[in-house]
Structures are given as C-alpha cells and as structure tokens.
Backbone as a ProteinNet text record, in pm:
[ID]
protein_1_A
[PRIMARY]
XXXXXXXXXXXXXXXXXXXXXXXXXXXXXXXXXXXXXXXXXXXXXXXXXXXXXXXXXXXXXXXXXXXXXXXXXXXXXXXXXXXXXXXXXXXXXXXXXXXXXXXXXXXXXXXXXXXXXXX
[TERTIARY]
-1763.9	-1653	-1693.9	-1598.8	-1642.9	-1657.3	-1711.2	-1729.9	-1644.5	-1662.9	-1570.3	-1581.6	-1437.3	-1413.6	-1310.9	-1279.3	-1226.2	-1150.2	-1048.8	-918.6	-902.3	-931.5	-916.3	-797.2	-734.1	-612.2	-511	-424.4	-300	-176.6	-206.2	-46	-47.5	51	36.4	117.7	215.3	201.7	78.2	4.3	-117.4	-229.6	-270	-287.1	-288.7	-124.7	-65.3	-135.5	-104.3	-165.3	-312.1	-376.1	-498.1	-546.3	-492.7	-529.6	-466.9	-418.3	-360.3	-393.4	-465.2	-565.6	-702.1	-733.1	-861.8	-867.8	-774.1	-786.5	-779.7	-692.6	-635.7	-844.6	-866.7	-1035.6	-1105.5	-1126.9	-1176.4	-1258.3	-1204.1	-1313	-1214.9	-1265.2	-1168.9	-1162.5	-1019.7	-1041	-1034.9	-1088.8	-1091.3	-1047.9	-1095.3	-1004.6	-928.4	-882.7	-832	-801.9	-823.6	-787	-738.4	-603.9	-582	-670.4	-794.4	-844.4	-997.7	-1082	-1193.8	-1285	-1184.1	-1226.7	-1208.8	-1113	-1047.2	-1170	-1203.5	-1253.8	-1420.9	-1465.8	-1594.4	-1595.5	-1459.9	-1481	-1456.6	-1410.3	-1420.4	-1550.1	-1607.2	-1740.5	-1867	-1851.9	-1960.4	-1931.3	-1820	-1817.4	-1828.5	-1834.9	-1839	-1854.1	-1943.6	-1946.9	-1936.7	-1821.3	-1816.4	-1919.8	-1876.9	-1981.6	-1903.5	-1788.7	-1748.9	-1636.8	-1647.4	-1544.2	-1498.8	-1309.5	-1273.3	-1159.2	-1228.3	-1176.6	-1123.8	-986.3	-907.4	-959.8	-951.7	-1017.3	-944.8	-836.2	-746	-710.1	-779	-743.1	-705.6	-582.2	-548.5	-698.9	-796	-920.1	-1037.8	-1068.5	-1163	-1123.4	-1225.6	-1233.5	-1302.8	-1259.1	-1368.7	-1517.6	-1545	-1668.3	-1791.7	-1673.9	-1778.7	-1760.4	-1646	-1676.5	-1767.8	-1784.7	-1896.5	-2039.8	-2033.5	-2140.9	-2193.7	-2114.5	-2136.5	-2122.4	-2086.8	-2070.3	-2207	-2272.1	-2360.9	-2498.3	-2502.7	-2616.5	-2653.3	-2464.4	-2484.6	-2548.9	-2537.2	-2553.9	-2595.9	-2730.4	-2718.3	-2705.6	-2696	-2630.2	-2469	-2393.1	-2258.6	-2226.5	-2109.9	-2114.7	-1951.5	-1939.8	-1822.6	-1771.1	-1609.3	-1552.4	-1482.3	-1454.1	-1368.6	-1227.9	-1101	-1014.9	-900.9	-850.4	-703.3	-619.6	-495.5	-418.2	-437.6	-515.4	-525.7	-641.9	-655.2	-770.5	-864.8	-830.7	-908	-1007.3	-948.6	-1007.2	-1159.9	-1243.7	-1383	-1426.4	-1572.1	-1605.6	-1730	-1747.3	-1841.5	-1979.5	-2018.1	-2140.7	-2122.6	-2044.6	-1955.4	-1967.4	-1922.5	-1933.4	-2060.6	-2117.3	-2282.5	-2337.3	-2339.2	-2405	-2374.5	-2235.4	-2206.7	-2248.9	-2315.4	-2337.2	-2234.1	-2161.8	-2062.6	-2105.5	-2041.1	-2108.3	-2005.4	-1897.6	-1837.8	-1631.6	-1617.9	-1489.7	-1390	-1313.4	-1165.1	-1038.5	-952.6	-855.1	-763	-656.2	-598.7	-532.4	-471.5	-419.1	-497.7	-619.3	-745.1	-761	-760.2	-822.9	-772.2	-854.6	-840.6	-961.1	-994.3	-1062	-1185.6	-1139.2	-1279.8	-1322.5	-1291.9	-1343.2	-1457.3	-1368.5	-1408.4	-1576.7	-1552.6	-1653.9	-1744.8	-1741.2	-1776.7	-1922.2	-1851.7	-1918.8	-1994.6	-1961.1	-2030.6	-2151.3	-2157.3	-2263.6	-2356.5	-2306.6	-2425.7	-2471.8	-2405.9	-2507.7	-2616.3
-1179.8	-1091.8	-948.3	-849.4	-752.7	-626.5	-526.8	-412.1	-363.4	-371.5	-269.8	-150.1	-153.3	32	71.4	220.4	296.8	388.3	377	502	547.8	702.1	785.8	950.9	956.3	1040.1	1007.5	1175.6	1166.7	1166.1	1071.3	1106.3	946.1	869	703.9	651	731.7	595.3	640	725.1	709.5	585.9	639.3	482.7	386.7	357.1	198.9	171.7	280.3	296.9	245.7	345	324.6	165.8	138	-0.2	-135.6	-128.2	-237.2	-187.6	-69.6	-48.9	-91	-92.7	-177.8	-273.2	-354.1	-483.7	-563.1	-505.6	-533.7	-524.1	-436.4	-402.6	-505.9	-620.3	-672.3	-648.1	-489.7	-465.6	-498.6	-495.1	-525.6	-390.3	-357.6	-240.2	-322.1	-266.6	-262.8	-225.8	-116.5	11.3	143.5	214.8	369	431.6	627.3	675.8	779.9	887.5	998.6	1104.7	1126.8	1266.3	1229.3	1309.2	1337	1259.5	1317.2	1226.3	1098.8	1088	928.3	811.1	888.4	838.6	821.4	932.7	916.3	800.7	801.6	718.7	580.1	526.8	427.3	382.6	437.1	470.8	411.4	493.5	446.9	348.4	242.2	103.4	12.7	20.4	-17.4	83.7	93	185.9	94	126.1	92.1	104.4	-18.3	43	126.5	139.1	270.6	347.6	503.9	548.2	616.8	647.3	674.6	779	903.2	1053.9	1119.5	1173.9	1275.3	1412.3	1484.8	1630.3	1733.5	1716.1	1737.2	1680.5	1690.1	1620.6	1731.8	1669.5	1800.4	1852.6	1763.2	1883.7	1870.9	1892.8	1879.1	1896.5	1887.8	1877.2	1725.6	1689.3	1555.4	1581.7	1728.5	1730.2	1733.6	1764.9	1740.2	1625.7	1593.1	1441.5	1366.6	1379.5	1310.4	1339.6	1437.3	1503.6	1443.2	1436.9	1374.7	1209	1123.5	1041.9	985.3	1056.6	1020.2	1052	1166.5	1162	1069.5	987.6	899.2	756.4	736.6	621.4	701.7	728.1	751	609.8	508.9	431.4	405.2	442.5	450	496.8	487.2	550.8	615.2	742	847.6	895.6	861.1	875.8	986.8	1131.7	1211.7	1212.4	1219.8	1216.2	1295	1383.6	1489.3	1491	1518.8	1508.2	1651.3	1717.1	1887.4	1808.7	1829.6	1810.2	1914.3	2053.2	2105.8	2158	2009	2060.9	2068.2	2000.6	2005	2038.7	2058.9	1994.3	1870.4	1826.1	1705.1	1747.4	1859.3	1938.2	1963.2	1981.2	2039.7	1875.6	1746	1661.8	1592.2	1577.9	1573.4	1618.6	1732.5	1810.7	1768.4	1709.9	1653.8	1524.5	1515.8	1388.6	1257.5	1271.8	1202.8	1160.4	1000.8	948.4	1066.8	1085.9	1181.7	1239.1	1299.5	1354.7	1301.4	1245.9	1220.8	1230.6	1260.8	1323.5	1197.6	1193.7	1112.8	1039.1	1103	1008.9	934.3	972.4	950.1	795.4	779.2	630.8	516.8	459	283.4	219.6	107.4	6.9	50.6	111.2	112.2	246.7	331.6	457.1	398.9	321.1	270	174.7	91.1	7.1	146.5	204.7	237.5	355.8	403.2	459.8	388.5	283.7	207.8	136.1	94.8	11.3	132.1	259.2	395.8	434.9	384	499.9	376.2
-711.1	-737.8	-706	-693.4	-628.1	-747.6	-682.6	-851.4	-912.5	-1026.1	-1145.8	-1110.6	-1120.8	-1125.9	-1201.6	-1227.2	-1347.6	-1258.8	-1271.3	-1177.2	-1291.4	-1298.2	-1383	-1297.3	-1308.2	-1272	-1373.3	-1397	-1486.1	-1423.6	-1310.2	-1225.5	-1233.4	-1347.6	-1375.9	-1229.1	-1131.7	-993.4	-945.3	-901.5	-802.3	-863.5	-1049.7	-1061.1	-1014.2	-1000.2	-977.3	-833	-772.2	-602	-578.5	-631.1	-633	-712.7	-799.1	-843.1	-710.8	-683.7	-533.3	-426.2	-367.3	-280.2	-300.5	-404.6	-484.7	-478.7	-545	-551.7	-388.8	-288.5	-163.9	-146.2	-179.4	-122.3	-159.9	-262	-283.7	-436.3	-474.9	-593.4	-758.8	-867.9	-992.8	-1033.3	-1085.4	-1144.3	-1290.9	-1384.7	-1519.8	-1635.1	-1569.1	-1696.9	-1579.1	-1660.3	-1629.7	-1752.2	-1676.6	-1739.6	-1720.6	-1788.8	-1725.6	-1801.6	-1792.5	-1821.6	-1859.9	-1877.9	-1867.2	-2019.9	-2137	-2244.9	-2214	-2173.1	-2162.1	-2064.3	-1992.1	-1921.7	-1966.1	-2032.5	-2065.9	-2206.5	-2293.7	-2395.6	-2311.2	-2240.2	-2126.4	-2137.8	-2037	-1994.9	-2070.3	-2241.7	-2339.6	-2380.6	-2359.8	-2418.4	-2279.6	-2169.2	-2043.5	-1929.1	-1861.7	-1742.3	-1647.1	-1568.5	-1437	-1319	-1198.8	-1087.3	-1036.2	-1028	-928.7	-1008.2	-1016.2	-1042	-939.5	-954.8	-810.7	-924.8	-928.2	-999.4	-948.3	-976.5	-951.3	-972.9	-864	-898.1	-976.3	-1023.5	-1157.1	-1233.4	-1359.5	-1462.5	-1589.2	-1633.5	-1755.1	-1880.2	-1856.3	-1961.4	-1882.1	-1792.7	-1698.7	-1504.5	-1464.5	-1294	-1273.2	-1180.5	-1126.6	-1119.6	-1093.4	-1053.2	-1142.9	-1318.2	-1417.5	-1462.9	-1451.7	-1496.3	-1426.6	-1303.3	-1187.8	-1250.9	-1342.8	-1342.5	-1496.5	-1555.1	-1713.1	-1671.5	-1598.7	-1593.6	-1536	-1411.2	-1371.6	-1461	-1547.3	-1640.6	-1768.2	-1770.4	-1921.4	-1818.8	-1678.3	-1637.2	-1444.7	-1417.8	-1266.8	-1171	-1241.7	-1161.3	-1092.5	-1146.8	-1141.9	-1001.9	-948.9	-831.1	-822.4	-768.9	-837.8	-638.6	-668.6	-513.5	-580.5	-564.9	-573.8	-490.8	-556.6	-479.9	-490.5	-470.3	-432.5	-325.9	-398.1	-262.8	-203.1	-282.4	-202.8	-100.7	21.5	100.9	114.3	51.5	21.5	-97	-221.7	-356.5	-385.4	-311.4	-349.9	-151.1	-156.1	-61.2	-42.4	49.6	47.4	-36.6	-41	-91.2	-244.5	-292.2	-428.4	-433.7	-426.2	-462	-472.6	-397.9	-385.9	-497.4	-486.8	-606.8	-710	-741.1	-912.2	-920	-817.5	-864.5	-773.1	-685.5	-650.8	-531.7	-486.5	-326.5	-244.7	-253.7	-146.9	-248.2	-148.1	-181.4	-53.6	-115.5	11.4	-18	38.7	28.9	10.8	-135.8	-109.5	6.5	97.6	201.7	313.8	236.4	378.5	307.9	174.5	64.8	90.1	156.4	232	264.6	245.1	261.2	372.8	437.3	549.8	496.7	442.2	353.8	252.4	161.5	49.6	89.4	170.8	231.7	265.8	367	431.4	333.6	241	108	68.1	0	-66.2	-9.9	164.2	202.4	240.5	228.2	294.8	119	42.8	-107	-141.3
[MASK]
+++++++++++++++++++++++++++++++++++++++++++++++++++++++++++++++++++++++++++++++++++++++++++++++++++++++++++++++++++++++

C-alpha cells in the first residue's frame, strides 16, 4: 500500500482535491487538517509519511509547520503547496525542512512521484 499522508489546508474543496489526486497517486491519505495546531495535534498521535501543506494557514505558514513537523519526526517528508506560485521559494522550503514547494496547479502524480523517488 502506498504512504500516509496528512492534507493540511483551510480551504475544505482543495482538501477534497488534493485527497483524489492522492489516492488517484496511489498514496492513503489519513488524516487532514485546516491549520497548524490541527495538524501538529495529528501528527503526535500518528505522523504521516508525507505531508502535503498549504503555505497559508489561518495560525501559521507552511514553512513552520514544515519546520516543527520535521523536528518532532526528521523522517516525515513535507510538499509545500499555494495557489500563489510565488508564496515560498524552492530554498525557503528546503530550509524548513521541506522536499520542495509547488504551486497548486502544478500538483499531479508525476510531481508527486517524481519528489518522492529523489528525497
């Protein structure tokens, strides 16, 4: 079966989106959450292998959550995602800790793969 992951964004259709681009991918999503607590209390009862974070979240940025997420577990692996294509850059994601940043309309299966077999 393929990895757990945690869609954490407060916009509930991109959710829905992002969960049937996942699954279409082959991976389970598990949980979600919209915001940064939400997601870290997630997290301490199950950490996912992949989280796939919105770079706006109403009490936080993706890039600290990438950043708290990867120090409670550096195994985890953190896809940043906005529909701004200019909200982070690949370096700004790096640095938190994250395999990369992509722009929502860019997020599909050969992205997703394509991340995952290079980290």
């Amino acid at each position: 079966m393929g990895l757990s992951v945690m869609v954490v964004d407060d916009d509930d259709p991109f959710r829905g989106l992002a969960r049937r681009i996942l699954v279409t991918c082959g991976f389970r999503t598990e949980s979600e959450a919209a915001s940064v607590a939400g997601a870290m209390l997630h997290a301490s009862h199950h950490m996912p292998d992949l989280v796939l974070a919105d770079m706006g979240l109403p009490d936080g940025d993706g890039l600290e959550l990438s950043r708290r997420l990867t120090a409670l577990s550096p195994a985890v692996r953190v896809v940043l995602v906005s529909a701004d294509s200019d909200a982070a850059s690949q370096d700004d994601a790096r640095d938190a800790g994250a395999l990369a940043f992509v722009p929502k309309s860019d997020l599909n299966c050969a992205v997703l793969h394509v991340l995952l077999d290079t980290a």
